[in-house]
C-alpha positions in Angstrom: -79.9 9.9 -116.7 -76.7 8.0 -117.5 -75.3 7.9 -120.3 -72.5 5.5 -121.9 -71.3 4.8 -124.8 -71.2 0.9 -125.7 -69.2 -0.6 -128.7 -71.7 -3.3 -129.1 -73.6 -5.2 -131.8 -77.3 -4.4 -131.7 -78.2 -8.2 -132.1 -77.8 -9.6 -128.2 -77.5 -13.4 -127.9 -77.8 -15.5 -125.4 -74.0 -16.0 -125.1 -73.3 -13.0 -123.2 -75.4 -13.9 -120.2 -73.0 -16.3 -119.4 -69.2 -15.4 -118.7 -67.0 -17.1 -120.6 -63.7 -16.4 -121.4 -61.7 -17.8 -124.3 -58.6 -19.3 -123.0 -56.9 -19.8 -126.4 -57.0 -16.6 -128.9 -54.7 -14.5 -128.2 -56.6 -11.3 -128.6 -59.0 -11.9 -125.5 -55.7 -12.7 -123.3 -53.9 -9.4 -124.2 -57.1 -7.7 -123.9 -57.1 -8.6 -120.3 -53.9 -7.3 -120.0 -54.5 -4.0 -121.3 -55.8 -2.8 -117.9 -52.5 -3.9 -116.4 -50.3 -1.9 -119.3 -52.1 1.0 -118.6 -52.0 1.2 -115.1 -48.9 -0.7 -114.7 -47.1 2.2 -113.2 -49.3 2.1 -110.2 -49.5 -1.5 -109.0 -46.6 0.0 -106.4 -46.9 3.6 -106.3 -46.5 3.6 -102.8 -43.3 4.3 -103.6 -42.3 6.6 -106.3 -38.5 8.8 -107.3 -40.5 11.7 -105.7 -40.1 9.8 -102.5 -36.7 11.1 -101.6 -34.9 11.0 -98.4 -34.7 14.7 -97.1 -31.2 14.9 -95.2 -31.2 17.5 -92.2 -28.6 18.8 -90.5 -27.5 18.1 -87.4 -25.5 19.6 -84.5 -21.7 18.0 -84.2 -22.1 16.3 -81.0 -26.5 15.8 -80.8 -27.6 11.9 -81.7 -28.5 11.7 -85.7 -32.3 12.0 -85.1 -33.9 10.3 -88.5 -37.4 11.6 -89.2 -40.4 10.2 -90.7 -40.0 11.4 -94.3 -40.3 10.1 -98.1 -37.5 7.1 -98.8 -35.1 7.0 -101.5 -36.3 5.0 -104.7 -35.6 0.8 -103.4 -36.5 -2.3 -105.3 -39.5 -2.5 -104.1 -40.4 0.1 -106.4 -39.4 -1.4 -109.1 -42.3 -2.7 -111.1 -42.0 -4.3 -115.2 -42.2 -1.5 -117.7 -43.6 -2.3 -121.1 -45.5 -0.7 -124.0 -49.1 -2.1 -125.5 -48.3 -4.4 -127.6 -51.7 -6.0 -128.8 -54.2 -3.3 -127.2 -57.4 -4.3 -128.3 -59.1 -1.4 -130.6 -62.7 -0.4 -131.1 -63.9 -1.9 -134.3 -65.4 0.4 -136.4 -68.1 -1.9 -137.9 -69.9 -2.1 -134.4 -72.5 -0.2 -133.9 -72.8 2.4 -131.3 -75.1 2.3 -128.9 -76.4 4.6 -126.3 -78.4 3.4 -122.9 -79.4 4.7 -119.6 -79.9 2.9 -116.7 -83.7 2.2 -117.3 -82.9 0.8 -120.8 -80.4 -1.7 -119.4 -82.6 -2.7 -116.4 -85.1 -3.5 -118.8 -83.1 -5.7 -120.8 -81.2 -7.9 -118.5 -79.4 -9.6 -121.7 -78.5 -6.4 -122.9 -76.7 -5.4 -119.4 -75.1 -9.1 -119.7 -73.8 -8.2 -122.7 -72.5 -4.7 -122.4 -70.7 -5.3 -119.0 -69.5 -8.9 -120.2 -68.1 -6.5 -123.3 -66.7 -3.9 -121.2 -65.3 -6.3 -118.7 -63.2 -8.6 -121.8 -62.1 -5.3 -123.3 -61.2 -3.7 -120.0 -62.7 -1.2 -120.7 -62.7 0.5 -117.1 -64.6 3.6 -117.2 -67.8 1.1 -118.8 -67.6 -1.6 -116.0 -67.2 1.2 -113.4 -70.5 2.9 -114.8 -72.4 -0.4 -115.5 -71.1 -2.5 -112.6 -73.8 -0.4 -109.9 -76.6 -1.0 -112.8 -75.6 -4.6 -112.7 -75.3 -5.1 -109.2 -79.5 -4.0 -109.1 -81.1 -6.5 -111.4 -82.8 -9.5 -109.3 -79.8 -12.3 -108.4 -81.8 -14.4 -111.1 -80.4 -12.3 -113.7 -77.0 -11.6 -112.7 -74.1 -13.7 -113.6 -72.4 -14.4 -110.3 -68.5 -15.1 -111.9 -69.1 -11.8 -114.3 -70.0 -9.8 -110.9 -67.4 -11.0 -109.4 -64.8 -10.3 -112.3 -66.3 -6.7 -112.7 -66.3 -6.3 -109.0 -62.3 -7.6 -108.9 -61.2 -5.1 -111.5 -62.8 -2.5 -110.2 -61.6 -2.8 -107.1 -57.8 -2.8 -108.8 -58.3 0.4 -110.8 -59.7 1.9 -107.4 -56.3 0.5 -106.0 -57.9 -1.7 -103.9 -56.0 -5.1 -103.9 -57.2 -7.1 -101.0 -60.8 -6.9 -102.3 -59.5 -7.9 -105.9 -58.0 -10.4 -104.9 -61.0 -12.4 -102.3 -62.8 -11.7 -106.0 -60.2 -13.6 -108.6 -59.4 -16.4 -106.2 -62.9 -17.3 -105.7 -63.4 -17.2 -109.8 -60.1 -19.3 -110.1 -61.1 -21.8 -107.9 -64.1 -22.2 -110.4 -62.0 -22.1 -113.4 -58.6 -22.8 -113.0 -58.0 -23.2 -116.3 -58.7 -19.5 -117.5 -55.3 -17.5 -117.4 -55.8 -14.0 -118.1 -57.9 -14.2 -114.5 -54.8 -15.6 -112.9 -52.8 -13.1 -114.2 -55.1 -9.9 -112.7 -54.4 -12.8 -109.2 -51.5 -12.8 -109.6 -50.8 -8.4 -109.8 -53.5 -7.7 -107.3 -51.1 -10.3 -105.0 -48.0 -7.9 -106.4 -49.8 -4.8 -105.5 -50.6 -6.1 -102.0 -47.2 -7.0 -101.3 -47.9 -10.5 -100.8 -44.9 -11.6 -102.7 -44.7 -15.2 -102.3 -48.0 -15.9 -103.1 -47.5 -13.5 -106.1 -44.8 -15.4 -107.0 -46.7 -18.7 -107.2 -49.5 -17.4 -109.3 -46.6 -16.0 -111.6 -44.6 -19.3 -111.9 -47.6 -21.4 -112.7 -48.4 -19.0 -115.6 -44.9 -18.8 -116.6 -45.3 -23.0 -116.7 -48.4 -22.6 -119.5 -48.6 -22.2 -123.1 -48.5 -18.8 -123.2 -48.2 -16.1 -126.2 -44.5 -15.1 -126.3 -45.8 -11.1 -125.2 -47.4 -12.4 -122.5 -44.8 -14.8 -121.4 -42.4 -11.4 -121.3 -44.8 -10.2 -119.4 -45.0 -12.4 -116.6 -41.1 -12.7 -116.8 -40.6 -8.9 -115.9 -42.9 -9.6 -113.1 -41.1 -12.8 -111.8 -37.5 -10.5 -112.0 -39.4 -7.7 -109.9 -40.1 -10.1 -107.3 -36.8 -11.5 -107.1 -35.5 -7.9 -106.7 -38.0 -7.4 -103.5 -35.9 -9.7 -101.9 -32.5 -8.8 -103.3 -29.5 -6.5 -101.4 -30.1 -2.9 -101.5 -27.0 -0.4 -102.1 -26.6 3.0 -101.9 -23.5 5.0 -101.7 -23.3 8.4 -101.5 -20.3 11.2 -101.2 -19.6 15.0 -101.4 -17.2 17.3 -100.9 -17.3 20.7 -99.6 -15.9 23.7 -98.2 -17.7 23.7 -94.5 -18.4 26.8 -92.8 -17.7 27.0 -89.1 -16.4 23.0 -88.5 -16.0 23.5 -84.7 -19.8 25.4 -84.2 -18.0 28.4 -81.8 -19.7 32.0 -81.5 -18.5 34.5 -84.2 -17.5 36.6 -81.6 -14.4 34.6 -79.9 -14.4 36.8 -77.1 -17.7 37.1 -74.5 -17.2 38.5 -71.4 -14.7 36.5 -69.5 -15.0 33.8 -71.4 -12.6 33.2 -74.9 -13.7 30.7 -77.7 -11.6 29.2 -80.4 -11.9 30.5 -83.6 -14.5 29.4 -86.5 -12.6 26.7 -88.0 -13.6 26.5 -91.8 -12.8 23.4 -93.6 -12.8 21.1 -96.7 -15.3 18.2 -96.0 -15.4 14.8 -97.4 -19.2 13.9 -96.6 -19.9 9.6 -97.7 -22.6 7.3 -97.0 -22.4 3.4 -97.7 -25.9 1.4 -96.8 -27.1 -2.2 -97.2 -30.0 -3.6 -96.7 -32.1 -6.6 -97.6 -36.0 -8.2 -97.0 -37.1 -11.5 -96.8 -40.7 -12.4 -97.8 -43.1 -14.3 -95.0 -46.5 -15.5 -96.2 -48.8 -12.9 -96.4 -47.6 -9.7 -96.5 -44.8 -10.3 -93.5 -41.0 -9.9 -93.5 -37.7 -10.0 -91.8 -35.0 -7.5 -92.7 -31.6 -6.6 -91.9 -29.7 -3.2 -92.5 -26.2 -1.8 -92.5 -24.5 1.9 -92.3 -21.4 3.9 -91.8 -21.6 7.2 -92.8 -19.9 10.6 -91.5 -17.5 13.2 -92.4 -13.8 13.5 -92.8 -11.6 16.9 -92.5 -7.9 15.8 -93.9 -6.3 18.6 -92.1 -8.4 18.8 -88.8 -8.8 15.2 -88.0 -10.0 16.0 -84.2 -13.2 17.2 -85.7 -13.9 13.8 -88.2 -17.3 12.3 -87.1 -18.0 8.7 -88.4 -20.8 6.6 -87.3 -21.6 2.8 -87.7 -25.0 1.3 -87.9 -26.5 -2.6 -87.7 -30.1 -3.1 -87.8 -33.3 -5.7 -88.0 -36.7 -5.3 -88.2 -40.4 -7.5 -88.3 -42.5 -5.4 -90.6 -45.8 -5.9 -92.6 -46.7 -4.3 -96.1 -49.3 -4.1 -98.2 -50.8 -1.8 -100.7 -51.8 0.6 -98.8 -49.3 0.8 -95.7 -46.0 -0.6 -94.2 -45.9 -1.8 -90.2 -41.9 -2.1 -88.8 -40.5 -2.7 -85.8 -36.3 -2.9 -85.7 -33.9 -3.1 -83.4 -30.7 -1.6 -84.0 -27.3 -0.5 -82.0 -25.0 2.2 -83.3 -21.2 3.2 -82.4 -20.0 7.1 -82.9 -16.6 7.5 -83.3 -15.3 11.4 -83.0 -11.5 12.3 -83.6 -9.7 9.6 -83.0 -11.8 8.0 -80.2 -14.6 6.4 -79.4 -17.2 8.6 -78.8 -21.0 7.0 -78.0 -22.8 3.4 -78.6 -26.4 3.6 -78.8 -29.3 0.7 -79.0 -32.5 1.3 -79.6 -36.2 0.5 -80.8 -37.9 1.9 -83.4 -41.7 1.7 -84.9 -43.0 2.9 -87.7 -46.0 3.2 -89.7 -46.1 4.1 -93.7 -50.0 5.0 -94.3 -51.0 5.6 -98.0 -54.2 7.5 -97.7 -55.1 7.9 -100.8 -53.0 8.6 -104.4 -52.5 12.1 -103.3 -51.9 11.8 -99.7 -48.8 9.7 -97.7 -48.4 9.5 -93.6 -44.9 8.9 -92.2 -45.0 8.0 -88.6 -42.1 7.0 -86.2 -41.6 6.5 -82.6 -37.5 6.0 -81.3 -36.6 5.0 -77.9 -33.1 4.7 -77.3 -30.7 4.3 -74.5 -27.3 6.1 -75.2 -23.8 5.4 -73.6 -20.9 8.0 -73.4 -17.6 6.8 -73.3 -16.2 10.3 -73.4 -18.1 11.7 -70.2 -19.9 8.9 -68.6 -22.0 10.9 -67.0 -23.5 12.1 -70.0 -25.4 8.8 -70.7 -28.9 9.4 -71.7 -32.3 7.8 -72.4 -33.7 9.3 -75.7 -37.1 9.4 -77.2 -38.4 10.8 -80.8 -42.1 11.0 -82.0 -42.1 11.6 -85.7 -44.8 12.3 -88.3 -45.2 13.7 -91.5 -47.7 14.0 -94.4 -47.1 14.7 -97.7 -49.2 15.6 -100.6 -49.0 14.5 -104.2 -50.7 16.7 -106.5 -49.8 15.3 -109.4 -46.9 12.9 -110.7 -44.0 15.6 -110.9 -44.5 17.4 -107.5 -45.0 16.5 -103.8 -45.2 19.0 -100.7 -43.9 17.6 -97.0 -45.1 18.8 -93.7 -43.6 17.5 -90.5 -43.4 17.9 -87.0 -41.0 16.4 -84.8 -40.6 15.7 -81.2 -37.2 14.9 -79.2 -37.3 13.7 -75.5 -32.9 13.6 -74.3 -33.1 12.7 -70.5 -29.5 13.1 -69.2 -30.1 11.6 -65.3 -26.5 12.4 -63.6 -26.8 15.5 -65.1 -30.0 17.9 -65.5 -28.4 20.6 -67.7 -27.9 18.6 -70.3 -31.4 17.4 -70.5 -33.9 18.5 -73.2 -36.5 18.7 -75.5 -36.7 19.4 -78.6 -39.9 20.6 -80.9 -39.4 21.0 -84.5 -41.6 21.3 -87.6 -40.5 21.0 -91.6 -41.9 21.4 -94.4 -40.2 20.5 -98.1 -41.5 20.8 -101.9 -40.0 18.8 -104.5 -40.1 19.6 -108.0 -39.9 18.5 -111.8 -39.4 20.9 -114.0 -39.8 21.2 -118.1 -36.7 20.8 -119.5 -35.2 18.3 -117.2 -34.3 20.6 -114.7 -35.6 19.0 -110.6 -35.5 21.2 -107.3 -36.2 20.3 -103.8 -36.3 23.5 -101.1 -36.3 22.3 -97.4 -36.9 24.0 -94.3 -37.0 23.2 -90.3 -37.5 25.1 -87.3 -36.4 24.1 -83.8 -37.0 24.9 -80.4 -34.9 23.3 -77.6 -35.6 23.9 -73.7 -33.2 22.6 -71.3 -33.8 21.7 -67.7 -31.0 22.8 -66.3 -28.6 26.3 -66.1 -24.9 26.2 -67.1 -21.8 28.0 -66.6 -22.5 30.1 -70.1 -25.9 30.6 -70.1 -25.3 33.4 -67.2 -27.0 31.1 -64.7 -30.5 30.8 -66.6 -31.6 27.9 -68.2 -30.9 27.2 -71.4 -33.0 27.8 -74.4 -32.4 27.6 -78.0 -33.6 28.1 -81.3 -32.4 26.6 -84.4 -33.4 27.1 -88.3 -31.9 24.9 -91.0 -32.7 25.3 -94.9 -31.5 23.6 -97.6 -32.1 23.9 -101.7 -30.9 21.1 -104.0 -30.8 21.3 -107.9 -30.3 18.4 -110.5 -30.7 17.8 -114.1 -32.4 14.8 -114.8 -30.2 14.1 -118.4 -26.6 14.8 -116.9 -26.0 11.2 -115.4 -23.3 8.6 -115.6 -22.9 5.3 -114.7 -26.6 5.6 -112.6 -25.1 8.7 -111.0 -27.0 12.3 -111.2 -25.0 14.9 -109.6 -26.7 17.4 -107.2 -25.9 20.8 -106.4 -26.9 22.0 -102.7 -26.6 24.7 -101.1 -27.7 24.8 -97.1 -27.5 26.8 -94.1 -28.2 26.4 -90.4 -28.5 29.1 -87.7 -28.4 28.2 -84.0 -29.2 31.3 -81.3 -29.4 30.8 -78.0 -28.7 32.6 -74.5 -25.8 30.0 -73.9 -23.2 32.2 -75.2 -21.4 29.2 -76.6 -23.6 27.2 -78.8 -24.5 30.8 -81.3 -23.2 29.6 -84.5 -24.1 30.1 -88.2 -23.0 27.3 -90.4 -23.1 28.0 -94.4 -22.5 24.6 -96.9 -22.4 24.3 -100.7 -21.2 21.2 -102.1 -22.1 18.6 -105.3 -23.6 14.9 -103.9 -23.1 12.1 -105.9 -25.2 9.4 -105.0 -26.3 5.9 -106.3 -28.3 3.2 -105.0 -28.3 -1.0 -106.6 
């Protein structure tokens, strides 16, 4: 037995068997928006300021290996923010009434009426419990535009926009005229990605006679768009006092062999980034990304490491996933000289499973020249994934895994691979108070002995954690300062590359 609870009038008229939306009043147009206030947040959750970008560190002289992970927060997330403004209430002098599924199949008008009700007052959880009732009377009975509307919003609550949106279009080519159905077009088109044709929808509603709430509306929307499309910034900088600069053994002295001391250091960490999409017709764009980023020691310049990064990428997006393909080249600079150029390909693959589930997937191929020790060029490969659950909107737990393919061809012993897992958790706490704990384990097998691993090949084992703390009320000018703290531990039988690196330093970081 189903039961529901209808806000209807007991007297059913023929009216109701027929779908008709009022164009004019304004209290049936902002009634079909309040599905889109209250679910507003969601039309691009794909992305969402959980969605960080979890920083790992590195060893000095190993290629910056970038995992599948979440992103920072980007204009595409941005999406209009507004209250309720005319939310249609219940009305107090309609009756109640209670039906089941046998009632309502037996009175066609009835099931006319209270899903024509439910549909104009958006009332989701009543068309998602009478739209399967509905969809069983005989075709004679059914309304084929109401089916169609029910069937479109329920398919957007569900998150669905592609369906959604084969619905609306198919009512607006019917009635053109009838804007609050253009309006649920034109978001389902926003959800989906499909910006252009978004757009269009938007413009021609922003061209009508519309109520001044709703014509805000649609203007929020329009600016979102425009954002899509716009430059991208982020800049970024720290300073700290860096453990162990020059990654040598704690002991300086190993046998025959003597290492310089652990240098420690004060660091100036930065980070500048561009980048920028342009919208294709359905779903498709072009982009084009910049980068420097590295790290400066005033008094032990030899040991600076800045980097320098030009990319651009073919991708497709919609609601529920983003394809890329890019082609970039970078340039290393350590000390005062030129260090390594790299170019490269990269694919990638953002799968939104579900609300509580995300897939980060990335395959990296690269060719890599040193300028430094020529022989040292290598051919470089990365596999990438991660998934990371959502269990609600103030939480989100990563696990990854990570796999790093460095042929070195004039020279075996410098060849490797690297397996790696991580795992993160990310944290909003009452109060203001945010957290995100980080953690990576390495394993790297060489195929080839050395002078200091005592003739065996070289194997190593690596262990990097990190734990980052913010208060969500201290900012200025867009700027929320972040304490970290971090550590990385490297053993291995090559006596030279044991190290243990300790880091705690404040980020300040801003992307527009």
């Amino acid at each position: 037995m189903l039961a529901f609870l209808i806000g209807a009038v007991m007297t059913i008229t023929p009216v109701y068997t027929t779908f008709t939306p009022t164009k004019t009043p304004i209290k049936f147009f902002m009634a079909g928006l309040t599905f889109l206030i209250a679910h507003i947040s969601h039309a691009d959750d794909g992305r969402t300021d959980n969605q960080e970008l979890i920083n790992q560190e590195i060893a000095t002289l190993e290629p910056i290996i970038n995992h599948a992970q979440p992103e920072l927060l980007s204009h595409d997330a941005l999406t209009p923010k507004i209250e309720p403004i005319l939310a249609q209430t219940p009305n107090p002098a309609e009756d109640t009434l209670i039906a089941d599924e046998a009632l309502l199949l037996d009175n066609p008008d009835l099931l006319n009426h209270a899903l024509n009700s439910a549909v104009m007052t958006n009332h989701m959880a009543g068309v998602h419990a009478l739209l399967p009732i509905y969809q069983k009377l005989p075709k004679d009975h059914q309304n084929g535009i109401l089916l169609g509307y029910a069937n479109a919003l329920a398919a957007l609550d569900k998150g669905n926009a592609k369906k959604a949106i084969d619905e609306l279009r198919r009512i607006i080519a019917i009635m053109p005229e009838y804007n609050v159905v253009r309006f649920h077009l034109a978001r389902a088109l926003f959800m989906d990605k499909q910006n252009e044709a978004a757009l269009d929808q938007f413009n021609k509603l922003h061209a009508d006679n519309l109520p001044e709430e709703v014509r805000q509306v649609v203007g929020q929307y329009r600016q979102a768009l425009k954002q899509r499309d716009s430059w991208t910034w982020q800049v970024g900088m720290n300073l700290a006092k860096e453990d162990n600069i020059n990654q040598t053994p704690k002991n300086t002295t190993q046998g025959q062999w003597t290492f310089d001391k652990p240098i420690d250091a004060i660091t100036l960490s930065y980070q500048l980034g561009a980048d920028k999409k342009w919208s294709l017709p359905k779903g498709a764009y072009v982009g084009a990304n910049a980068q420097i980023y590295g790290k400066h020691h005033q008094n032990h310049k030899k040991y600076n490491d800045h980097w320098g990064r030009l990319g651009a990428n073919l991708g497709f997006a919609d609601a529920k996933k983003d394809l890329s393909i890019e082609t970039y080249g970078e340039k290393r600079f350590y000390g005062h000289e030129r260090y390594t150029d790299t170019i490269g390909i990269r694919m990638s693959v953002d799968y939104r499973i579900n609300p509580k589930f995300q897939s980060l997937n990335a395959i990296d191929i690269s060719r890599l020249t040193n300028h430094r020790t020529p022989r040292a060029d290598s051919n470089n490969t990365l596999y990438s994934t991660s998934l990371i659950y959502y269990p609600n909107a103030t939480r989100y737990y990563l696990l990854g895994a990570d796999f790093y393919d460095e042929k070195v061809p004039q020279d075996p012993s410098d060849s490797y691979q690297r397996r790696g897992i991580r795992t993160a958790w990310g944290q909003e706490w009452a109060g203001g108070l945010s957290s995100r704990a980080q953690i990576s384990i390495n394993k790297r097998h060489y195929q080839g002995a050395n002078l200091t691993s005592g003739g065996q090949i070289r194997h190593d084992k690596q262990m990097q954690a990190s734990l980052s703390l913010w208060h969500r009320d201290i900012h200025k000018w867009g700027i929320t300062p972040r304490l970290t703290i971090s550590t990385n531990i490297n053993k291995s039988n090559d006596i030279k590359a044991n190290y243990h690196k300790n880091q705690m330093f404040v980020e300040f970081s801003r992307i527009f």
